[in-house]
C-alpha positions in Angstrom: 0.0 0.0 0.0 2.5 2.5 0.6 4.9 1.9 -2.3 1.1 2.7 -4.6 0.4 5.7 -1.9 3.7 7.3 -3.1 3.9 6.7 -6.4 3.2 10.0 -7.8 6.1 11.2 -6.3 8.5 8.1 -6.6 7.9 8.5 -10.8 10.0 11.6 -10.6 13.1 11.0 -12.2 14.6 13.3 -9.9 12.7 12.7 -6.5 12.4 8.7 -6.5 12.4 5.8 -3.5 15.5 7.4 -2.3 13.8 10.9 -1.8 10.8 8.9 -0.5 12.8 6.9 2.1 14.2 10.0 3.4 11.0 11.6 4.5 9.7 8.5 6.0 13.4 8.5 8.1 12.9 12.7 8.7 12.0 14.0 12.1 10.5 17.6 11.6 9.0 20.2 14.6 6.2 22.4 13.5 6.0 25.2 15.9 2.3 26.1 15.7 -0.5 24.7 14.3 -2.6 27.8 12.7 -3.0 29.5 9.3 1.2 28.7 8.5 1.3 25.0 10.5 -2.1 23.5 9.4 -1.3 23.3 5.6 2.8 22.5 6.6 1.7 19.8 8.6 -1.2 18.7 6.2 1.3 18.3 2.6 4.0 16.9 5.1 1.8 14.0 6.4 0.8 13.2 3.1 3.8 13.2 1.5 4.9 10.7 3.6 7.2 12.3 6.5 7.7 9.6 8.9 7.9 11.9 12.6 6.2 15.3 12.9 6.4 17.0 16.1 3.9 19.8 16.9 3.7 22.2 19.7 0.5 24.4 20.3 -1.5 25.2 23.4 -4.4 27.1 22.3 -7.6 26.3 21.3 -10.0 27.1 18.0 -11.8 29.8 17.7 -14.2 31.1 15.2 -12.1 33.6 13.4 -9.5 30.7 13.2 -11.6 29.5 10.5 -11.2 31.5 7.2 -7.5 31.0 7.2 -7.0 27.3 9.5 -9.0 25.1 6.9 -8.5 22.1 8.9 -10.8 23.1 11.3 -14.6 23.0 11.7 -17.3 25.1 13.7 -17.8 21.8 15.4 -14.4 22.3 16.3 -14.6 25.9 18.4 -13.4 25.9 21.4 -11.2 22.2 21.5 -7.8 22.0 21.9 -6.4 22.7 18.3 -3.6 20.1 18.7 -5.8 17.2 19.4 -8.4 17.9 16.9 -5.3 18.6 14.2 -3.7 15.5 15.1 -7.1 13.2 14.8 -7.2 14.8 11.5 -3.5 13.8 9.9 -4.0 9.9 11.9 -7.1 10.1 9.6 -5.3 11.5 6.5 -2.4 9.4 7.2 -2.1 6.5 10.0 2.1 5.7 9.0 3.1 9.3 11.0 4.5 9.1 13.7 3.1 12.4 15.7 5.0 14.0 19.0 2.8 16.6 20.7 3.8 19.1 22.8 0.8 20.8 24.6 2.8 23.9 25.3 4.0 27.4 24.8 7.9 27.2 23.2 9.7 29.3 25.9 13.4 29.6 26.9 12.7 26.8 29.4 12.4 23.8 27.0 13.0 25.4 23.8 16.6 23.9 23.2 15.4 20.3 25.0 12.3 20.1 22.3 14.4 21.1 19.1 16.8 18.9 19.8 14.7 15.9 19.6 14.5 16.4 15.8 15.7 17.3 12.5 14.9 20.8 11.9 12.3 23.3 12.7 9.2 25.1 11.1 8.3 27.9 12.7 4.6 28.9 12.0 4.1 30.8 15.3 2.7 34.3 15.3 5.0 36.7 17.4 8.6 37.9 17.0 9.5 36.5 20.1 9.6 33.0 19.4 10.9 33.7 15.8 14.1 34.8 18.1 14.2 32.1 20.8 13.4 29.1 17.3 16.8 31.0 16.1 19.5 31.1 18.8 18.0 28.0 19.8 18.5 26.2 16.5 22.0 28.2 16.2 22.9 26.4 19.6 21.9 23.1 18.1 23.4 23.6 14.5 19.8 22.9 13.3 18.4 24.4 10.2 14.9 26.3 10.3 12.1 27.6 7.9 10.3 30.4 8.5 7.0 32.0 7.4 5.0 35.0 8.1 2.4 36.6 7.1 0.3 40.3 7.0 -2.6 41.2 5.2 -2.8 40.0 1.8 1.6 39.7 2.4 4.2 36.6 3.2 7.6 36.0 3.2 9.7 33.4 3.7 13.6 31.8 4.3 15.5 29.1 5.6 17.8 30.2 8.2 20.9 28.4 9.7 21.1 25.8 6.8 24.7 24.3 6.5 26.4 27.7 8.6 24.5 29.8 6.1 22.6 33.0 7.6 20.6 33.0 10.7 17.2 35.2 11.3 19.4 37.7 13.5 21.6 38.1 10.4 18.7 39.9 8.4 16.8 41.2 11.6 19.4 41.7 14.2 17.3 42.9 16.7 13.7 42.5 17.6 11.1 45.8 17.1 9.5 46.7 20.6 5.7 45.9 21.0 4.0 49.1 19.9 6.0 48.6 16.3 4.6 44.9 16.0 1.4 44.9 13.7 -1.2 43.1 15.2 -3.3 40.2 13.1 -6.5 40.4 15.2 -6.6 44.4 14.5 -5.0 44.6 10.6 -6.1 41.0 10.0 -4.9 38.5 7.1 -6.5 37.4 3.8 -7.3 33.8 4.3 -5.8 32.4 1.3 -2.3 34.0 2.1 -1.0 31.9 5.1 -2.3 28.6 2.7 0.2 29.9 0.3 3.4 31.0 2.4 2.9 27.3 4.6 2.9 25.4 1.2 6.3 27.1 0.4 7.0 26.3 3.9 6.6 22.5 3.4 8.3 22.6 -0.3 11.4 23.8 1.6 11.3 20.8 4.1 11.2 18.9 1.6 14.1 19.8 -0.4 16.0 19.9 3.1 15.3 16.4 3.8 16.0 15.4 0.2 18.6 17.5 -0.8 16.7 18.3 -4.3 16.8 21.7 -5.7 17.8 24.7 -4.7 17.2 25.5 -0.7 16.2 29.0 0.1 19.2 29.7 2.3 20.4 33.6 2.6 17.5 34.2 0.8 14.4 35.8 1.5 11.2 35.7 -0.2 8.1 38.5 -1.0 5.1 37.5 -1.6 2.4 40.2 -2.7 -1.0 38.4 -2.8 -2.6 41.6 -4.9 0.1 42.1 -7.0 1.0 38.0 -7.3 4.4 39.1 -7.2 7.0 37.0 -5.8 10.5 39.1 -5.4 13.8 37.5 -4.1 16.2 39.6 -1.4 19.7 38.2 -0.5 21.9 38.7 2.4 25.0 37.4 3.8 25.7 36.2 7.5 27.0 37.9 10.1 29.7 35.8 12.0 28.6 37.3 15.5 24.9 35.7 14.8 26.5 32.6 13.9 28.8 31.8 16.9 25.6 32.4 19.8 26.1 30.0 22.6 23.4 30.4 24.7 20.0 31.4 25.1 18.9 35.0 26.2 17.8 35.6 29.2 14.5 36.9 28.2 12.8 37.4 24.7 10.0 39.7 25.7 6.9 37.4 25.6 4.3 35.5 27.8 6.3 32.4 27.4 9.3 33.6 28.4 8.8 36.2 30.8 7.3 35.7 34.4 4.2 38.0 34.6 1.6 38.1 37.4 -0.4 35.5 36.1 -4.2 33.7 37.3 -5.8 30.6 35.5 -8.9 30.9 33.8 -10.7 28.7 36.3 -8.9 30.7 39.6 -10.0 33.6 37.9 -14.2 32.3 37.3 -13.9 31.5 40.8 -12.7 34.8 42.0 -15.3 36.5 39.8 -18.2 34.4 41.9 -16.9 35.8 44.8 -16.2 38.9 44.0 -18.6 41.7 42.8 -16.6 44.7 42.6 -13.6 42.9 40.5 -11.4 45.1 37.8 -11.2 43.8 34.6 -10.1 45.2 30.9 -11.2 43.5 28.1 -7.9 44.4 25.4 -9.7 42.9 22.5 -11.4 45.0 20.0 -14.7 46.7 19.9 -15.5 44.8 17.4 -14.5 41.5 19.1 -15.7 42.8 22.6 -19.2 43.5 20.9 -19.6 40.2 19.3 -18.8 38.1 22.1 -22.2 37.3 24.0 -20.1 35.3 26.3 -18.3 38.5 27.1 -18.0 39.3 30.7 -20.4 41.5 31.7 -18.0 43.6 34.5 -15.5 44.0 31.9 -14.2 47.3 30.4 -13.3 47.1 26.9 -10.3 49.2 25.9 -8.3 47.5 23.0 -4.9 47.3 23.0 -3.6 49.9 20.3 -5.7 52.8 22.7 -4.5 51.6 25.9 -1.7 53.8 26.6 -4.0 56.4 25.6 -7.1 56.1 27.8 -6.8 57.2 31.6 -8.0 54.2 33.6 -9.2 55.8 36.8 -9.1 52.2 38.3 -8.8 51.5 42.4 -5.0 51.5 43.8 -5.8 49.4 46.2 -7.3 46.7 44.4 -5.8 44.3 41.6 -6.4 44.8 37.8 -7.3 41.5 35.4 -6.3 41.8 32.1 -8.2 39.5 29.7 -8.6 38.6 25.4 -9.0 35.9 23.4 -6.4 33.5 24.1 -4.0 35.6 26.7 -1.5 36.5 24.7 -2.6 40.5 23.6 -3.1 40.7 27.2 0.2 39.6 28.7 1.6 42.4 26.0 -0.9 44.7 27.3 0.2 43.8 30.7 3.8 45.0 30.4 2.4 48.1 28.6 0.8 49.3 31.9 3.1 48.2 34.1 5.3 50.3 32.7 3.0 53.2 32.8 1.2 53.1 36.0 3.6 51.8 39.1 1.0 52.4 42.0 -1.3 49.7 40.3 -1.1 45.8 40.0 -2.0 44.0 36.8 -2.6 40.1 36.6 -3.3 38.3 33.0 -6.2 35.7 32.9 -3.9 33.1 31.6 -5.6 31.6 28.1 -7.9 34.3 27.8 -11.7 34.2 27.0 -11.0 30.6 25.0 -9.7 29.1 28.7 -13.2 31.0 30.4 -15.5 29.4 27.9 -14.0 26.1 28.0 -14.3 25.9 32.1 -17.5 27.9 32.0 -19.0 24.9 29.8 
C-alpha cells in the first residue's frame, strides 16, 4: 500500500524511492498549528514524513476558521492540537506524531528542538521567531520560516549548512508598539495557505537535498500584485557563533508576569462583585462576544496607553482577550505606565473562560 500511496512522487526521475525513504526517516517540529502550521503539517503527512512534532496550546476559535481550513465550527473551542492531530492519523495512520501541549519558551525550547531534525516555525510573534533562532544556532539545526500580513508573506530558511541565521537579516527584535497586530490589521485567508505550502516545499528539499534550498535568501510575496520578489543577504559571524540562550525574549512564554488561571479567575469573579477587569480585545471583538463578561471594560490594545483608567490602587487589575497572549503584552504596557497599580493576565484568555464555564 504505501509503495502505490507514493507513487506519484517516486515516478519523478529526480525525486524517487531514495527521496521517498528519506521523509519516511525525517524528524520535523512544526511550531504552531494555525494559518502557517495546518497546511505545513497537512502536505507533510501526506507526503509521507515519517515523525512530525507539533507544539500548540491554544484552542480554535471562530475567526480561526477563514485562514485554519483544517478546522470546523464543530471544532470551536477544543484544543487545536488534538483535533489537528485526529485529523492527519485520519489522513495518514504511518506518521509518527509528537505533541507538545505547550507554549515554546526559553525553558524547553533547546530540549524540544533537539529531539528532531529541523524546525518550522509557523508561530505568530517575534518573540519566538528569536528564541526558534538562537536555539536552533545552539543546536546547528536548520529552520524555515514564514510569516504573514494582510494580503503579504515571506519566507527563508535560516541556519542551513552555517549559512545565515534570522538575526543576520533582523538583528534585533522591534519593541511591541511597532509589531502589527493580526487580530486588528487581519490576514486574507488564502495568504498563510500559500506561504505554509512554500513552507513544506522547503522541508522537503532539506530532507531530500533536491533543488535549490532558500538559504540567505528571503522571499516576497504580494498576494494583490501576485508578485514573488527575491532579497539576499549574507551572515554575520557574530549571529552565527551564539552559545546560549537570552535571558528573556519579551513574551508571555518567556517572561514571568503576574499571572491567574482561567478557572482561579471564574472562581474569583463568583466571589467577588466589585472585581477590575479590561477586556484588550477590539470593539468589534468585545461587541460580538455574548459570552463576554459583563464587569468587563473594553479598551483595545492599540488605545491603551492612551485612555486614563481611573481604576482603584488598592485593588488588583485582570487583564483579559481571546487567548492571553494580547493581554500579557498589554500587561507590560501598563506596568510600565502606572507603578502604583497591579495588573494580573487571565492566563488563556476568554478561549480558557469558555472552555471551564461549559
Amino acid at each position: 500500500m504505501e509503495f502505490k500511496r507514493y507513487l506519484r512522487q517516486t515516478n519523478l526521475a529526480d525525486f524517487g524511492p531514495q527521496a521517498q525513504q528519506k521523509l519516511k526517516d525525517a524528524r520535523i517540529l512544526v511550531i504552531g498549528a494555525g494559518g502557517l502550521g495546518t497546511p505545513v503539517l497537512s502536505y507533510l503527512n501526506a507526503m509521507g514524513v515519517g515523525t512530525l512534532g507539533i507544539i500548540e496550546e491554544d484552542v480554535i476559535e471562530l475567526t480561526n476558521l477563514q485562514r485554519q481550513v483544517l478546522y470546523t465550527e464543530a471544532d470551536v473551542g477544543k484544543s487545536k492540537i488534538a483535533t489537528l492531530v485526529a485529523h492527519l492519523k485520519s489522513q495518514n495512520s504511518a506518521t509518527h506524531f509528537i505533541t507538545f501541549e505547550t507554549f515554546l519558551s526559553k525553558d524547553n525550547a533547546l530540549e524540544i528542538i533537539s529531539k528532531f531534525d529541523f524546525v518550522i516555525d509557523g508561530s505568530d510573534n517575534f518573540s519566538t521567531r528569536y528564541l526558534v533562532n538562537d536555539a536552533c544556532v545552539i543546536l546547528k539545526k536548520p529552520f524555515v520560516s514564514g510569516a504573514i500580513q494582510g494580503f503579504e508573506g515571506q519566507l527563508s530558511v535560516y541556519n542551513y549548512l552555517g549559512g545565515p541565521t534570522y538575526r543576520c537579516l533582523f538583528p534585533n527584535m522591534p519593541s511591541p508598539n511597532e509589531i502589527p497586530n493580526c487580530n486588528v490589521n487581519g490576514v486574507l485567508g488564502v495568504i498563510p495557505g500559500i506561504i505554509g505550502s512554500l513552507q513544506a516545499l522547503e522541508a522537503v528539499k532539506i530532507v531530500t537535498q533536491i533543488g535549490e534550498v532558500m538559504a540567505g535568501k528571503l522571499l516576497l510575496f504580494n498576494g494583490l500584485m501576485h508578485s514573488f520578489q527575491t532579497v539576499k543577504f549574507k551572515a554575520n559571524p557574530e549571529n552565527i557563533n551564539i552559545t546560549e540562550l537570552k535571558a528573556s525574549y519579551g513574551n508571555e512564554s518567556c517572561d514571568a508576569i503576574p499571572t491567574i488561571s482561567s478557572e482561579a479567575f471564574l472562581k474569583l469573579m463568583e466571589a467577588n462583585s466589585k472585581i477590575q477587569l479590561i477586556d484588550v480585545r477590539t470593539k468589534e471583538e468585545f461587541k460580538n462576544d455574548k459570552q463576554a463578561v459583563v464587569r468587563a471594560i473594553n479598551i483595545p490594545l492599540d488605545e491603551l496607553l492612551e485612555v486614563p483608567l481611573g481604576m482603584d490602587p488598592n485593588t488588583p487589575i485582570y487583564l483579559v482577550c481571546q487567548s492571553g497572549k494580547r493581554s500579557r503584552i498589554a500587561l507590560k504596557l501598563l506596568d510600565k505606565k502606572y507603578e502604583n497599580l497591579s495588573f494580573y493576565n487571565v492566563e488563556g484568555g476568554m478561549n480558557k473562560i469558555w472552555m471551564h464555564q461549559e
